[in-house]
C-alpha positions as CSV (number, residue, x, y, z in Angstrom):
1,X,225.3,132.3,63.0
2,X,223.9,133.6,66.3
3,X,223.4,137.0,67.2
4,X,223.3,139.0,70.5
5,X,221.1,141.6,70.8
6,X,222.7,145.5,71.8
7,X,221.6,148.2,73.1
8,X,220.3,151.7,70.5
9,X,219.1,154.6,71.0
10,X,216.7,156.1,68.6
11,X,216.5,160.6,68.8
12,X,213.5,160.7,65.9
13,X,211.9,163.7,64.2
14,X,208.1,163.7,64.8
15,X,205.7,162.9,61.9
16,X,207.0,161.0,58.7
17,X,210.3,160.2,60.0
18,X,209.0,158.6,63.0
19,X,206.2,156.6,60.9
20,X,209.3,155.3,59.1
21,X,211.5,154.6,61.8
22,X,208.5,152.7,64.0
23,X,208.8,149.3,61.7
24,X,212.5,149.2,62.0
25,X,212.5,149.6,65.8
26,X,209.5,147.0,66.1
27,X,211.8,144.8,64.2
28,X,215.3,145.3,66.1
29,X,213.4,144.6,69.7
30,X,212.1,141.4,67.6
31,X,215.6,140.2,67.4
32,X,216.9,141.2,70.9
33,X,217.8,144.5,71.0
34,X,217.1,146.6,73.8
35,X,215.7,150.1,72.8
36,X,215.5,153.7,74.2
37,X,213.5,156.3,72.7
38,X,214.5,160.0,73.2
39,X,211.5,162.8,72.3
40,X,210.2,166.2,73.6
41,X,207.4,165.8,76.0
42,X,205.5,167.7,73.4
43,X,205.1,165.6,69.8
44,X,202.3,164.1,67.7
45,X,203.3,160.8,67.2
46,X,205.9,159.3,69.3
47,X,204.1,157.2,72.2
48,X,205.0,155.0,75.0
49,X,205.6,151.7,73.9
50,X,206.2,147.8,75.7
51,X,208.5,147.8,72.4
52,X,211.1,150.3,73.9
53,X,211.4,152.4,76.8
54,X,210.4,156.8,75.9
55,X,212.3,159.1,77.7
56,X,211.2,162.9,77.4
57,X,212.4,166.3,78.0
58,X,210.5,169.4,78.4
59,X,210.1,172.4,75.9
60,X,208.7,175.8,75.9
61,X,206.0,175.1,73.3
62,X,202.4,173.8,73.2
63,X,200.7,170.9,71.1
64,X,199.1,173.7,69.3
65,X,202.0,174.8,68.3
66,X,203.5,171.6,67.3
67,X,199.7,170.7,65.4
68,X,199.8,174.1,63.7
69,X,203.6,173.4,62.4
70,X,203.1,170.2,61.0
């Protein structure tokens, strides 16, 4: 049967959880799907992307902070 691709939006956790979560997204916009990506403007690993549009809202810390946390 055919599929039509929908639209998801993914709110990940910085570090391992968004390291997991990168494949699966990479795979749904594969198969049609149209992504958005919500983050803080502040994080290590979640990055702009042709895969998915990144939206992202300010916070009151630093990458120092986020670095020294994780």
């Amino acid at each position: 049967t055919s599929g039509e691709g929908g639209k998801l939006l993914v709110i990940p956790i910085d570090g391992s959880h968004w390291l997991s979560m990168h494949p699966v997204v990479e795979k749904l916009r594969d198969k049609g799907h149209e992504i958005v990506v919500v983050a803080p403007e502040i994080n290590l690993r979640i990055h702009s992307s042709p895969l998915y549009t990144l939206k992202t809202y300010p916070v009151s810390y630093t990458k120092e902070f986020v670095e020294a946390e994780f």
